[in-house]
N, C-alpha and C positions, 0 to 999 in steps of 0.2 A: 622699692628704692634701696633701703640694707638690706643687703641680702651678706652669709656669712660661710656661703656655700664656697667662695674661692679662696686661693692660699693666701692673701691678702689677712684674713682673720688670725692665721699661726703669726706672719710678718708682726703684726699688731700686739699680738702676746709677747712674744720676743722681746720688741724694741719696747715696750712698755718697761718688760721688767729689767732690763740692760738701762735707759733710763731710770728709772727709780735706784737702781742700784747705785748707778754713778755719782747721781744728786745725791744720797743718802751715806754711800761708803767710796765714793770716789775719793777721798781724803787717805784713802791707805795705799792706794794706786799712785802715789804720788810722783814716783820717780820710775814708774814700768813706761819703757815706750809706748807712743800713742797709736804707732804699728801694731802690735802688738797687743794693745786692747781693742782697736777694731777688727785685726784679726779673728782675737776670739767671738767677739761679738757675730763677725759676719760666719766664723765655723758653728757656731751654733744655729746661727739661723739657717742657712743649709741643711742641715742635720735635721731640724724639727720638720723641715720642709720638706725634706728627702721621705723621713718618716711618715708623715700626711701623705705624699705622691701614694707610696707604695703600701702601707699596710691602716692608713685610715686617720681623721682627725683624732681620734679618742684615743687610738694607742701611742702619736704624737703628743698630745697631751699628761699621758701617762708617764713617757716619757721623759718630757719636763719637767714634771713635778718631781720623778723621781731624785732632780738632782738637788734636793732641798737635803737626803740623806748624807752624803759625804759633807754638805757644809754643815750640817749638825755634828758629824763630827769631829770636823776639822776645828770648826768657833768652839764646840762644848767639852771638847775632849782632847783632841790632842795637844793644840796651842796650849793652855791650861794645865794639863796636867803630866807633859811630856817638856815643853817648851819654858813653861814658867810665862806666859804672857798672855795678858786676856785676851781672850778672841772675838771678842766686841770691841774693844775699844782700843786694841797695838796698843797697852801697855807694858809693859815700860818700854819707854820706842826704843831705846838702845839694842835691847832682845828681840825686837819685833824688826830693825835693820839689819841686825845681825843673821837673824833667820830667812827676812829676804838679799840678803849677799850686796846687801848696799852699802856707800859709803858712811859710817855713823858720824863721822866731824862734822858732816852737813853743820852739825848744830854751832859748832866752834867757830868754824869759815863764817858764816852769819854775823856772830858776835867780831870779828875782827874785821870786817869791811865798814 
């Protein structure tokens, strides 16, 4: 009855951690298009699927794991100690707007409507 043998099981990993992501840090995605995060959603899903096709579940997996490195160092390193803003938490959102090229009044416009 489960069987884990078709690409249905990569689908499943993907949309798992693309969920969790969203529920969890979609709070800093707040003002990226929604184009634009299903985009990436759906280019990764492709990619990990591409990779299964062609060179195997295991090295597709290897592959996804591997992209835990660049966000280690993007949250623990660069944000932090390049940026001045923490990487868990976009603080202080001012630096953390300023660094994604958004508008920072957001917060002002609020207070005057």
């Amino acid at each position: 009855m489960w069987s884990t043998e078709s690409l249905w099981f990569e689908i499943a990993v993907v949309s798992i951690i693309y969920a969790l992501g969203n529920i969890l840090m979609g709070h800093f995605e707040e003002r990226t298009p929604k184009i634009r995060r299903v985009g990436k959603y759906l280019l990764t899903l492709v990619a990990v699927c591409c990779v299964s096709i062609y060179f195997g579940r295991e090295v597709s997996m290897i592959v996804l794991s591997l992209f835990i490195i660049p966000l280690l160092y993007v949250h623990g390193y660069y944000l932090p100690k390049k940026k001045g803003i923490n990487g868990w938490t976009g603080e202080p959102k001012s630096k953390y707007y300023e660094f994604r090229k958004w508008d920072k009044d957001i917060f002002s416009k609020e207070k005057k409507e």
